[in-house]
ZAMARGU-4260 file (C-alpha; in steps of 0.2 Angstrom, whole numbers, plus 5000, padded with zeros to 4 digits):
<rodrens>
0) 5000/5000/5000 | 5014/5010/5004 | 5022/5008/4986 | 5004/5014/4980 | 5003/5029/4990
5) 5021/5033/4982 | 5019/5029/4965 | 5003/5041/4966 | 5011/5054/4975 | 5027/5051/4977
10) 5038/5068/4972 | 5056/5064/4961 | 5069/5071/4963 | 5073/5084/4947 | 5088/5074/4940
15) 5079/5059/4942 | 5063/5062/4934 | 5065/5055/4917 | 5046/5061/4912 | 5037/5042/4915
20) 5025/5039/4926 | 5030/5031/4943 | 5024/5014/4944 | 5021/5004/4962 | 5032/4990/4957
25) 5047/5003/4957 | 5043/5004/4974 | 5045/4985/4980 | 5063/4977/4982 | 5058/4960/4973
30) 5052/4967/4955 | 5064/4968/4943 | 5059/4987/4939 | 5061/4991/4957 | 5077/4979/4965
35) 5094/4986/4965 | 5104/4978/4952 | 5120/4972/4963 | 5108/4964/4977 | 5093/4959/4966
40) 5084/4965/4980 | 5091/4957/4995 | 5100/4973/5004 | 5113/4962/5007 | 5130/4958/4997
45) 5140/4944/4996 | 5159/4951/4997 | 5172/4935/4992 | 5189/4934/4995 | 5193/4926/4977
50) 5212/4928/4981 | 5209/4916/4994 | 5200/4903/4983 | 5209/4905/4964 | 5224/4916/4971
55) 5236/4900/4969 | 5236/4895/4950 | 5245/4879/4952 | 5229/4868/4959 | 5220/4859/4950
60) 5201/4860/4946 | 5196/4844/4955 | 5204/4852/4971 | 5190/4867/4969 | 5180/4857/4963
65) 5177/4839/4972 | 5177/4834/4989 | 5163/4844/5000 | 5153/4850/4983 | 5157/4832/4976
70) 5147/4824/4991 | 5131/4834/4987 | 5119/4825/4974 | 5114/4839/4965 | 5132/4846/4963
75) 5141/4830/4956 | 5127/4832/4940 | 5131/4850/4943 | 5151/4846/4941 | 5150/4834/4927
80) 5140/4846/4919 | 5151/4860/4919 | 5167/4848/4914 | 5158/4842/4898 | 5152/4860/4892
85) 5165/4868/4894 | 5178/4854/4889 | 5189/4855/4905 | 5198/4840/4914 | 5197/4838/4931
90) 5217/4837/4934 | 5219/4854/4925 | 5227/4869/4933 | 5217/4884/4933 | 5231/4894/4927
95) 5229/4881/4911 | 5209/4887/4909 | 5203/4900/4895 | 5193/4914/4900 | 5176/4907/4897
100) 5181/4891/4909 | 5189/4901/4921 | 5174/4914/4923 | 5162/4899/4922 | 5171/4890/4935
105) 5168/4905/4949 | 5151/4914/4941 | 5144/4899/4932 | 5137/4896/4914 | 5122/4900/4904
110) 5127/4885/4895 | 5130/4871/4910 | 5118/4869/4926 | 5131/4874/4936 | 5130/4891/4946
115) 5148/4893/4949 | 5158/4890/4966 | 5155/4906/4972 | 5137/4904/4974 | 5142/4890/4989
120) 5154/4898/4999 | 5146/4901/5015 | 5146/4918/5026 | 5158/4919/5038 | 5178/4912/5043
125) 5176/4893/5040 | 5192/4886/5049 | 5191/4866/5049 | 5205/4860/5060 | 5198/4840/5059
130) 5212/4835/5048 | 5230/4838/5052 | 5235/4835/5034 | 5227/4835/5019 | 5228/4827/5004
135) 5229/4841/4988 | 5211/4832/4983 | 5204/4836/5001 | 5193/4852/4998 | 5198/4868/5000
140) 5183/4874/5009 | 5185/4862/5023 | 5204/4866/5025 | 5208/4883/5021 | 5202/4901/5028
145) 5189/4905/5016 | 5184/4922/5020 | 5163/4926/5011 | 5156/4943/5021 | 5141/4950/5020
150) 5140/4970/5021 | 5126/4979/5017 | 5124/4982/4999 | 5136/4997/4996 | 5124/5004/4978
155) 5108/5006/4988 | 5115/5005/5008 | 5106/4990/5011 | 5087/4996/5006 | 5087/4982/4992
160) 5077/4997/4980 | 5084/5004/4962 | 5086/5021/4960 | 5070/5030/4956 | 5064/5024/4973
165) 5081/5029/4982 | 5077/5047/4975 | 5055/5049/4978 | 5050/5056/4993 | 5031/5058/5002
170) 5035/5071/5015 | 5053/5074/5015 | 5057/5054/5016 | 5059/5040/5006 | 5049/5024/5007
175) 5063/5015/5016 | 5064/5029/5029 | 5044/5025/5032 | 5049/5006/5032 | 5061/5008/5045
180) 5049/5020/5056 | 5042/5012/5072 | 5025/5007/5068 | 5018/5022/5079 | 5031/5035/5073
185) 5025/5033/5056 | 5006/5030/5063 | 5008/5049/5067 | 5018/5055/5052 | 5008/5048/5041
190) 4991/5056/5052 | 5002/5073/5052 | 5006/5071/5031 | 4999/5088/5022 | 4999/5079/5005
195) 4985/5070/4999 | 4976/5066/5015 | 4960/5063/5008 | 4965/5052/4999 | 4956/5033/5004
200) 4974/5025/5000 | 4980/5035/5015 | 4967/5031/5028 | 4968/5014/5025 | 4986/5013/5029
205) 4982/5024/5045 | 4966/5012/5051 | 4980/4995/5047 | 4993/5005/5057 | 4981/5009/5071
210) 4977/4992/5073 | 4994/4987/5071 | 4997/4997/5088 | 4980/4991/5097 | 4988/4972/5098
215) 5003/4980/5104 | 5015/4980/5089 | 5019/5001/5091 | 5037/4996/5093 | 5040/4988/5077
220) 5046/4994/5061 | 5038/4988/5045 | 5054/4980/5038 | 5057/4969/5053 | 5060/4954/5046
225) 5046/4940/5052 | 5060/4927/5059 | 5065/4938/5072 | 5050/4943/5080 | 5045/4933/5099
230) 5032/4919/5096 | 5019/4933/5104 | 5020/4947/5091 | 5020/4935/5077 | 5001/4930/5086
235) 4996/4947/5087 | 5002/4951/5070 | 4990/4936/5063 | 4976/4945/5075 | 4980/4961/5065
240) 4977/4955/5050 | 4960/4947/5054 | 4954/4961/5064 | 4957/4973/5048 | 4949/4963/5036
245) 4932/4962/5048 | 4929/4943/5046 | 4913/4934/5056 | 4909/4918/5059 | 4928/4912/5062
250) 4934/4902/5077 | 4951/4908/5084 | 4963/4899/5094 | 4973/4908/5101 | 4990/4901/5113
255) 4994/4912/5129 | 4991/4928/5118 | 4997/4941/5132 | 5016/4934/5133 | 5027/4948/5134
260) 5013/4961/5136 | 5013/4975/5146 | 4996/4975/5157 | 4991/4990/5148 | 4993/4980/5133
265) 4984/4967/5140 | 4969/4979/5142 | 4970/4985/5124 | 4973/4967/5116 | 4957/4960/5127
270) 4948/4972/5122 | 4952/4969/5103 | 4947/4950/5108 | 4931/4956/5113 | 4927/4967/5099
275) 4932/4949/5089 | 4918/4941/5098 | 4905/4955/5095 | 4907/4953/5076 | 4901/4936/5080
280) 4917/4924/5080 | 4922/4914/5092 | 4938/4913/5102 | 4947/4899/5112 | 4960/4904/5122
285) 4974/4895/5132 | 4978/4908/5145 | 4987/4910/5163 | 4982/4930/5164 | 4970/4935/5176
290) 4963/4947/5167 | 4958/4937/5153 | 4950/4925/5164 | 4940/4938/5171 | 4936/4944/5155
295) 4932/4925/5147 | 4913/4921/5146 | 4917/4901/5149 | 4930/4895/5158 | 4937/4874/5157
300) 4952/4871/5169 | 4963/4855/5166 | 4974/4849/5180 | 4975/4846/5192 | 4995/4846/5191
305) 5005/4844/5175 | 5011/4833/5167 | 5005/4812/5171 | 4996/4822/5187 | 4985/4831/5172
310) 4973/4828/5160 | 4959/4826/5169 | 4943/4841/5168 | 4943/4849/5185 | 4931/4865/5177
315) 4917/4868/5165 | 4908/4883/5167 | 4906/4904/5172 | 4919/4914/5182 | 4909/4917/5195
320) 4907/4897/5197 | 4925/4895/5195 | 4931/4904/5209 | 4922/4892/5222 | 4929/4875/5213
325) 4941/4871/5228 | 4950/4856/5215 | 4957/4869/5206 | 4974/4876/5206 | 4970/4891/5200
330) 4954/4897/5207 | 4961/4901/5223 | 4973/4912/5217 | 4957/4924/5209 | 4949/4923/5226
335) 4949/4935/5242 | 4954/4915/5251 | 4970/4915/5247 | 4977/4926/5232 | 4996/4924/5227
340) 5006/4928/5239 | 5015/4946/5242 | 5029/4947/5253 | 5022/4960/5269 | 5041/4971/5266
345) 5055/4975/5255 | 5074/4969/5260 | 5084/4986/5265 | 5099/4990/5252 | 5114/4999/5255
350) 5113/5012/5241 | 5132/5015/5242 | 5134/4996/5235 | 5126/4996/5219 | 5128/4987/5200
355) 5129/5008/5189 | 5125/5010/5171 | 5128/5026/5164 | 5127/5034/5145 | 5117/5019/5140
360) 5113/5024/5121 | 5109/5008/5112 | 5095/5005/5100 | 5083/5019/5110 | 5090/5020/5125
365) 5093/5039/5131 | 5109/5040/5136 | 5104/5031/5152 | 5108/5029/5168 | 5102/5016/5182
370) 5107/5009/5196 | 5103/4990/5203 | 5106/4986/5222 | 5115/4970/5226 | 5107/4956/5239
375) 5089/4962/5233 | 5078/4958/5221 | 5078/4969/5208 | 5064/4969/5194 | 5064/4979/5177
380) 5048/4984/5169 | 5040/4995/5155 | 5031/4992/5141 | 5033/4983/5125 | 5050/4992/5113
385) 5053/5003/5131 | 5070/4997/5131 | 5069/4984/5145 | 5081/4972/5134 | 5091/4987/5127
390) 5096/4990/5147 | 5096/4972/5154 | 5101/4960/5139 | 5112/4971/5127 | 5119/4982/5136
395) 5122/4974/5156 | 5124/4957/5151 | 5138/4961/5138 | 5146/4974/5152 | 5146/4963/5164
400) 5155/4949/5152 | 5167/4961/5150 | 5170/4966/5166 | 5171/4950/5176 | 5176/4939/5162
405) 5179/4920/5168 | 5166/4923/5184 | 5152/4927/5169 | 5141/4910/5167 | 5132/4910/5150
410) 5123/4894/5143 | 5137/4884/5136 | 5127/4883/5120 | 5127/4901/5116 | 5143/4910/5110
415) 5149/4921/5122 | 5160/4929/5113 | 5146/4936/5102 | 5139/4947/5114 | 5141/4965/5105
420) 5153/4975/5112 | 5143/4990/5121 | 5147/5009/5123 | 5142/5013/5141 | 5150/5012/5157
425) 5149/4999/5171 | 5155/5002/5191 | 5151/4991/5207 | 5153/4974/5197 | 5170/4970/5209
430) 5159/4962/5224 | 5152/4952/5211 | 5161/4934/5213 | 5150/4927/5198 | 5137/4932/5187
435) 5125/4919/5179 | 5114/4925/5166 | 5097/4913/5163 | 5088/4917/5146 | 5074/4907/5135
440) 5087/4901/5121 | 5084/4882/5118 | 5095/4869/5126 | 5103/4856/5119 | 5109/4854/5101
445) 5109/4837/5096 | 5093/4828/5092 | 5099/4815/5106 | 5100/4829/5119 | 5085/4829/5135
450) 5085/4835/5151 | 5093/4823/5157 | 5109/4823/5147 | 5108/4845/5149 | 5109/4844/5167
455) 5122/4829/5170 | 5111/4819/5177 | 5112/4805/5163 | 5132/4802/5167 | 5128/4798/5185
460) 5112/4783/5179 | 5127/4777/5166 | 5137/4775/5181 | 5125/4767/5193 | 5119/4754/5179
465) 5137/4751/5176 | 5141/4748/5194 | 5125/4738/5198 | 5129/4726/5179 | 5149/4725/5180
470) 5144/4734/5159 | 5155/4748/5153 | 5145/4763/5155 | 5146/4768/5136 | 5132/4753/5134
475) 5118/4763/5142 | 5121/4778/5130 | 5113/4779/5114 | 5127/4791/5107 | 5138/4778/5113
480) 5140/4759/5114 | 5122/4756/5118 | 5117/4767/5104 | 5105/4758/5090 | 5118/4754/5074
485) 5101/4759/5062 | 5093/4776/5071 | 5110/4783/5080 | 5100/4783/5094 | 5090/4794/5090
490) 5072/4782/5089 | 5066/4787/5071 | 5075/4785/5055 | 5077/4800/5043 | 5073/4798/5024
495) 5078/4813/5014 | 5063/4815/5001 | 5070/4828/4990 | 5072/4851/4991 | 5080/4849/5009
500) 5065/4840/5018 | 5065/4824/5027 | 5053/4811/5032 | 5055/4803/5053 | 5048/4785/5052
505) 5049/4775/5071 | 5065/4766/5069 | 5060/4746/5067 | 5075/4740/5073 | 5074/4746/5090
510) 5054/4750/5094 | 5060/4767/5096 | 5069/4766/5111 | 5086/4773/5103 | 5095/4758/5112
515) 5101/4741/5109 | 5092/4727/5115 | 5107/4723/5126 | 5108/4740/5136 | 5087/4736/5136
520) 5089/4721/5145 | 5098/4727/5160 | 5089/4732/5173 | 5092/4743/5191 | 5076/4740/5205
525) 5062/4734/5190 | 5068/4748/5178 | 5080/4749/5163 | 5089/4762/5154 | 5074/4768/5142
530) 5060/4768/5158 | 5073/4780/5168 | 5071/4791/5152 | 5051/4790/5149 | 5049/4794/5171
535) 5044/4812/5173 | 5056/4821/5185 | 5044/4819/5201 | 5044/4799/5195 | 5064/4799/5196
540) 5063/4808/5212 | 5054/4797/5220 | 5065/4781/5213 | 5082/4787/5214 | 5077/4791/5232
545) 5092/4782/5244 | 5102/4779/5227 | 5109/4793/5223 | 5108/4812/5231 | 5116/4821/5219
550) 5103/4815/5207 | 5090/4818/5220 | 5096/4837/5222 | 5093/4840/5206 | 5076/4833/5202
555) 5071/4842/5218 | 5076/4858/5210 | 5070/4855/5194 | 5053/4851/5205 | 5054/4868/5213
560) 5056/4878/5198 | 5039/4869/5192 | 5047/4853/5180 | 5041/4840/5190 | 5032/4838/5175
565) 5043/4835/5160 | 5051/4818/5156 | 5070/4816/5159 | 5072/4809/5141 | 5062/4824/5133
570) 5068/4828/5116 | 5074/4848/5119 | 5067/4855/5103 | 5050/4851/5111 | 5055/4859/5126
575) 5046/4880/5127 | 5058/4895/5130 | 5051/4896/5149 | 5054/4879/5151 | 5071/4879/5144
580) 5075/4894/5157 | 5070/4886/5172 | 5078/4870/5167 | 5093/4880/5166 | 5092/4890/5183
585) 5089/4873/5189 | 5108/4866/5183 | 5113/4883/5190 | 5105/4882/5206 | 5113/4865/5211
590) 5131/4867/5204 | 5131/4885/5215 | 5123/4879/5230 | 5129/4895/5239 | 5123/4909/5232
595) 5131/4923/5242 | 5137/4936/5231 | 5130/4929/5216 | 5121/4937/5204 | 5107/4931/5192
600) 5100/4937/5178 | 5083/4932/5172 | 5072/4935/5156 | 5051/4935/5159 | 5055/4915/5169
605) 5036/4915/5173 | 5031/4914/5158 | 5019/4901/5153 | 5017/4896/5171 | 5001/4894/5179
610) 5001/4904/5197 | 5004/4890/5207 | 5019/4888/5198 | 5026/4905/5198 | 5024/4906/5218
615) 5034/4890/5222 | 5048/4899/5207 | 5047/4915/5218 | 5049/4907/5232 | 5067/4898/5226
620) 5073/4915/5219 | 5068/4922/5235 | 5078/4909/5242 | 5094/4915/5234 | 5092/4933/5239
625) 5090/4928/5258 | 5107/4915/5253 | 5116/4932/5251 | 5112/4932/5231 | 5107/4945/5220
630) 5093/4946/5205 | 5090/4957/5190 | 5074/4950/5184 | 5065/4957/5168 | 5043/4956/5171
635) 5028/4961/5165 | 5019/4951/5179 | 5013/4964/5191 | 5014/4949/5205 | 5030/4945/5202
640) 5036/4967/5203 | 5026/4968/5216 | 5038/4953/5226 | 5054/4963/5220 | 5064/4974/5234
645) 5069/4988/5220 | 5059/4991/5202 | 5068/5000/5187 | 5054/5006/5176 | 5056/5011/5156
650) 5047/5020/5146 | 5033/5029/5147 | 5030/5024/5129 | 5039/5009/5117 | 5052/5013/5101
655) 5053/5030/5100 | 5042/5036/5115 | 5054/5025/5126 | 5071/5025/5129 | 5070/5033/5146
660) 5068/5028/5166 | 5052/5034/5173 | 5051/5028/5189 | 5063/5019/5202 | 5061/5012/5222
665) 5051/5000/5232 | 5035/4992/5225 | 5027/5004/5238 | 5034/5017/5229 | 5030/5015/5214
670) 5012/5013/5219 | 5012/5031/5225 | 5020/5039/5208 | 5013/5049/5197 | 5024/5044/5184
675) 5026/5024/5185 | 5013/5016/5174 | 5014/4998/5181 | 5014/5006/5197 | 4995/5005/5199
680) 4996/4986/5193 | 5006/4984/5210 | 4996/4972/5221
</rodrens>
């Protein structure tokens, strides 16, 4: 719509205006009239090193050529396709090659299949170190430094448009300036635009934009790419879309909606919701928020704990009804009975002894400065794009690397070393004797990998089977010994059915257990190496009881952070973000067990959890600050702020109306200022 609006009244630049009329497709990035012609439209450019890769003329073609490409099935046709055409031999040098082969060899040929080596070399330094001496026919991109970067586009600066778009403007700006807007800066440009304003074009834009910020998407821009938005935008993004085009008779299913959402948010998006149902749809909603079940017209609770304790129909029924069913979990935290519970006074800090931050700039933070007290727990709030993550994520977190160096604890599957360097200053960090950050990022890489493996538990049930059999350990693992010789372990069998997609079929040979009938056959008290894997973490508990404590310390904590639930041989990539991060403050928790002077930092860890569970994982963090500990926990939960010692509050706005702190002190505090928007959410 926006490449319409321009092509209609879009104003060129004098030099530029060649007399034609403007057309919308000059305006999009993947049509041929409108995508620069160095990055077809991608914004990005591919810069090779070709000394690196052709530099030494003396190799041969096949050393290019064959090896890693050679193993691909769709390159070997690809190969032998470019040695017939262009009549060259694999053992020829490539100082011997003509022009035409030489060009063909890195760019490809209109006359061969074959797009040319360069279009394979990945982004990036590839250094393989695996082979200590290779062979002249061993590829070079395994055992060379091939350096491919990827810069912005240097003709258009990484818009991916042409030039009659580069040089159009509506308003003094071009189309990729209003792309790169936040969704409510360019909501009010667009209101505030002289030109054309009664045109229909243009109000539609502003009613889509409006919506766009109703469900809570302000902070956006309109060229962020979809991959990198949280699961809950992409959800309120999909609501967008239906609420503007003014469907009926549609049923919705919605999954925890109001993750990551400010409670003001939460009030706008429930309202949308119930605009939804007016129009005469209907919507189903999984849900943990109070609000939206005080909102919901129907409520069916499921318990009544998680997990094998679940599945069973506790609720059917109104609110009202609901909140005298005494089965329920839930129900009494809505209730005047009980309610979730809200420590009677805050831990005094010594405001002498704190973590500083000063000229904080990144993304919109406004040059920035905040303070968080040690031995307290200190929460950070503010609205969606307020620059919560900006303060906490992207600009502590990497400070504090920095700074403390080996004492910073960082998931060992993440890269440390890319945390961004950050322009700001950091002072207090030198009581800090280690620093553990907590975030949502998956665990475990390999498909093998489960909870069990991720916390070190697995190594000590491979030891006790080994003890109480007289087997080598490796036998009761399935990326070892034990492991099934047809599935690798891994329970299904993967076909590869063609353009880069498989097929998972239940491995025959082993009944999907991973294992070897020998390691199967062993067993320890009644159970074997697969039924340790298929018992929940409450199950194991209770069996590993009197075998093992260390195993026992860890279930228990995994039980406290609300995994009792989850089976130890849970395949990760079904495990959620919340879960992950409890699972990984768990592993933490245990391999600390002193938490004096230690400092944890946590991303949103209630979410997804019902209110049973986030009181027992208050409790634990309340734990570690009365153990001498410090917390820096980002929230939206009003409950959870209202638990803190100190709160940092952002805002008052998100993206462009953020960027500053509004309020700082005691949950009381904040209660009584002015200023503090969550601080009338405060319980």
């Amino acid at each position: 719509m926006l490449a319409v609006l321009f092509a209609s009244y879009g104003k060129r630049e004098a030099e530029y205006d060649d007399g034609m009329p403007l057309a919308m497709n000059m305006f999009q990035k993947f049509s041929a009239a409108g995508m620069c012609p160095k990055c077809l439209g991608a914004g990005k450019f591919k810069q090779i090193d070709e000394e690196a890769l052709y530099g030494d003329k003396s190799i041969a073609v096949k050393d290019v050529l064959e090896g890693k490409l050679q193993k691909i099935p769709t390159w070997r046709n690809k190969i032998a396709d470019y040695y017939k055409h262009l009549s060259v031999s694999p053992d020829q040098t490539l100082a011997s090659l003509t022009i035409e082969q030489f060009i063909a060899l890195k760019y490809g040929s209109p006359k061969t299949q074959f797009s040319g080596v360069n279009a394979f070399v990945p982004v990036g330094d590839h250094t393989y170190t695996s082979v200590e001496n290779p062979t002249p026919r061993q590829h070079l991109f395994l055992y060379s430094r091939i350096y491919a970067e990827e810069i912005s586009c240097p003709k258009c600066n990484g818009s991916g448009l042409g030039e009659m778009a580069a040089h159009t403007t509506i308003g003094g700006k071009t189309i990729t300036e209003l792309e790169n807007m936040y969704i409510s800066e360019l909501r009010d440009f667009l209101v505030n635009l002289t030109e054309k304003q009664s045109s229909p074009l243009h109000g539609e834009i502003i009613t889509k934009l409006d919506c766009m910020v109703d469900v809570g998407l302000h902070h956006l821009s309109l060229s962020r790419p979809v991959p990198t938005l949280s699961g809950g935008e992409i959800q309120r993004l999909f609501l967008a879309s239906y609420i503007i085009a003014e469907m009926d008779s549609i049923i919705f299913v919605f999954d925890e909606p109001t993750i990551g959402l400010h409670e003001v948010e939460k009030e706008k998006l429930i309202s949308i919701i119930k605009r939804l149902v007016e129009r005469g749809n209907t919507v189903v909603a999984v849900e943990h928020d109070e609000n939206f079940m005080r909102a919901a017209d129907y409520i069916i609770d499921l318990g009544p704990d998680a997990g094998t304790g679940g599945g069973i129909k506790i609720f059917e029924g109104g609110y009202d009804e609901f909140l005298t069913c005494d089965n329920s979990r839930t129900a009494p935290y809505l209730s005047i009975k009980k309610g979730f519970h809200i420590k009677p006074e805050t831990r005094p800090f010594n405001t002498s002894e704190v973590l500083h931050i000063s000229e904080a700039k990144l993304h919109n933070l406004r040059d920035v400065s905040a303070d968080f007290p040690f031995n307290v727990m200190v929460g950070v709030a503010g609205v969606s794009g307020s620059g919560k993550s900006s303060l906490v994520s992207d600009t502590l977190v990497p400070l504090l690397k920095q700074a403390l160096k080996s004492r910073f604890v960082k998931d060992e599957e993440d890269n440390v070393e890319e945390l961004p360097a950050v322009d700001a200053k950091l002072s207090g960090y030198e009581n800090i004797k280690k620093c553990i950050v907590i975030d949502q990022k998956p665990i475990g890489r390999s498909r093998t990998s489960c909870p069990a493996t991720y916390t070190g538990i697995f190594d000590r049930v491979r030891t006790l089977f080994a003890r109480e059999s007289g087997m080598p350990a490796g036998l009761f693992s399935a990326n070892s010994e034990g492991g099934c010789r047809v599935c690798h372990g891994e329970g299904v069998v993967r076909h590869y059915i063609g353009m880069g997609n498989f097929l998972d079929l239940d491995c025959e040979a082993c009944g999907t257990t991973g294992f070897i009938p020998e390691a199967c056959e062993i067993e320890v008290d009644g159970k074997n190496i697969r039924d340790i894997l298929d018992m929940t973490v409450d199950e194991a508990e209770h069996y590993f009881d009197g075998k093992d404590k260390i195993i026992c310390e860890m279930l228990s904590t995994l039980r406290r952070v609300g995994m009792g639930y989850i089976k130890l041989g849970q395949k990760t990539p079904s495990i959620s973000g919340g879960e992950s991060q409890r699972i990984k403050l768990a592993r933490e928790l245990v391999k600390i067990r002193k938490s004096s002077d230690v400092l944890y930092i946590l991303d949103e860890p209630t979410t997804g959890l019902s209110f049973y569970d986030s009181e027992k994982l208050m409790e634990l963090l309340q734990e570690i600050v009365d153990g001498g500990g410090s917390v820096i926990i980002t929230e939206h939960d009003p409950y959870v702020l209202s638990n803190c010692d100190y709160i940092v509050e952002l805002g008052p706005g998100g993206g462009s109306d953020g960027g500053y702190i509004i309020a700082t002190g005691t949950p009381a505090e904040l209660k009584m200022n002015s200023r503090s928007i969550i601080g009338k959410y405060i319980k």
